[in-house]
N, C-alpha and C positions, 0 to 999 in steps of 0.2 A: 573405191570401196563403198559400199553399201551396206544402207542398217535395216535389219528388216524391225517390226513389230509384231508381236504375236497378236490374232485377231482376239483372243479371251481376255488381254492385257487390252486392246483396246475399246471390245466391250466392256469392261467394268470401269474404264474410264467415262466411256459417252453415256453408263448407266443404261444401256440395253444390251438387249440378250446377243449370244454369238449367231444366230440363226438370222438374224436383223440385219446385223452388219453384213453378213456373207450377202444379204437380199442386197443391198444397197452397194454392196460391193461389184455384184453384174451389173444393177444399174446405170452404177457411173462408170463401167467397163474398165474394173482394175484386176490384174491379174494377180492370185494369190497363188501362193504355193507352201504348201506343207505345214498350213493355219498361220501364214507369215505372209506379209504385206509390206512394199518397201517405206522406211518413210518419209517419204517427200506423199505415197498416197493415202497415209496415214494424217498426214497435216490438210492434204486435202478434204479428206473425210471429215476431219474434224471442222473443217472452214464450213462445210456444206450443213453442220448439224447446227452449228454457230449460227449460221445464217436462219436457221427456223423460224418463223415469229411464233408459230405456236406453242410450245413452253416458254418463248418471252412473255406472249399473251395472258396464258395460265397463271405463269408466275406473276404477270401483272396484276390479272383480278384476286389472286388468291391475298398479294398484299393488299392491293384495295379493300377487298371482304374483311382484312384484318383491321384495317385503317376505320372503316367505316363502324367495325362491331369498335373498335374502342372510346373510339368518340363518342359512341351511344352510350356504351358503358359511362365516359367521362361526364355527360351531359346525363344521365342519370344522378350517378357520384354529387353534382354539383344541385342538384334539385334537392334531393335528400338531405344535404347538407346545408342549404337552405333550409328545407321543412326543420331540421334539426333546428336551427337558431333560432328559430322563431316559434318552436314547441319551449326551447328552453328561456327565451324573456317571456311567453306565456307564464311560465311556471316559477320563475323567478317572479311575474308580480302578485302570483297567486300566494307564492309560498311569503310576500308583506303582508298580502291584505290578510292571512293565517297568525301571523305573527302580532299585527295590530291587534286582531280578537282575542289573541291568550293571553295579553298584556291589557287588556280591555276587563279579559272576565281574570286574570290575578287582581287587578286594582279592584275588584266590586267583588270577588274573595277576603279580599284583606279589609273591606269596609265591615261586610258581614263578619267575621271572625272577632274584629273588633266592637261592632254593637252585640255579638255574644258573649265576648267578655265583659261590657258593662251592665249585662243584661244578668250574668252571671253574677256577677259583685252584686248588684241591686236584690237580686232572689238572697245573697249569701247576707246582706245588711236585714234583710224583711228577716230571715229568720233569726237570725242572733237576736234581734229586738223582741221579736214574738218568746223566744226561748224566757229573754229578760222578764219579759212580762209576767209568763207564766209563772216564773221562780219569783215574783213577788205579788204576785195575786197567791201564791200557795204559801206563802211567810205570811201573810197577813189574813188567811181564812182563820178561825177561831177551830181550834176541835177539843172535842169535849173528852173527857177523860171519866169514865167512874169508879169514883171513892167510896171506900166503907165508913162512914162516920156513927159510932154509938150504933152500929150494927146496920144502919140504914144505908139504904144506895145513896149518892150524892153525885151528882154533874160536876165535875171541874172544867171550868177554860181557860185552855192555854193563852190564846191571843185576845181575850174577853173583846170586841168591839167599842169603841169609848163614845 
C-alpha cells in the first residue's frame, strides 16, 4: 500500500508554487497522477530542495547582513556611551567649579550685607546724635518774647545768654 501526497500540500511545504513543483517534477522524471505523488518521491523531492545551496547561501548572508548591521549598531551603542561618560564627568566638574563660585559670591554677599548693616547702624548713631544736638542748640537759643510794660513794648528772654 501506498501514500500518495498531494502536489499543493507539498508545494506549501517547499514554500513554492504548484506550477514549480510539477516543473521539477518531469525533471527528476516522477510520475504524478491526479495532483498526487507517491511518497517515497515526495521525500525525494524534498531531499533534492534540501540539497540547494542557494537558499542556504541567501539565508547565510541575510544572517550575516543581520550580524554585521548589529554589531555596528553595538559598536555605535558603545561610542555613544562612551561620549555619554565623558560629557557627563565634563559636566559633573563643571557643575564644582559652579558650585565653588555661588559659595564664593554667598560668602562676599554675606560680607557686603554685613558692612551695610554697620554701615547702617553708623548712619542710624550720626543721626540720633545730630537729632541730640539740634534739640539742644534749640533749648539753649534765647527767644525773645514782647511785653507791654507802662504801655511800652519791652523784649523779654527766655534763655537770656549768661
Amino acid at each position: 500500500m501506498t501514500t500518495n501526497v498531494l502536489i499543493s500540500e507539498l508545494a506549501q511545504c517547499l514554500d513554492r508554487s504548484e506550477s514549480f513543483i510539477r516543473v521539477m517534477l518531469r525533471s527528476l522524471a516522477v510520475e504524478h497522477k491526479q495532483n498526487k505523488i507517491d511518497l517515497t518521491d515526495a521525500v525525494k523531492l524534498i531531499r533534492h530542495f534540501a540539497g540547494t545551496s542557494g537558499e542556504k547561501a541567501k539565508l547565510i548572508s541575510e544572517l550575516e547582513a543581520r550580524l554585521h548591521s548589529t554589531k555596528k549598531r553595538e559598536l555605535e551603542l558603545s561610542v555613544s556611551v562612551e561620549m555619554l561618560r565623558r560629557e557627563r564627568d565634563m559636566l559633573n566638574k563643571q557643575n564644582e567649579i559652579l558650585d565653588r563660585q555661588l559659595q564664593k559670591a554667598n560668602d562676599r554677599t554675606d560680607r557686603f550685607e554685613a558692612k551695610l548693616h554697620a554701615l547702617t547702624d553708623s548712619f542710624a548713631h550720626l543721626v540720633d546724635q545730630r537729632d541730640r544736638l539740634v534739640a539742644q542748640h534749640r533749648s539753649k537759643i534765647s527767644q525773645a518774647v514782647e511785653v507791654y510794660e507802662n504801655g511800652r513794648p519791652v523784649l523779654l528772654l527766655k534763655n537770656p545768654v549768661a
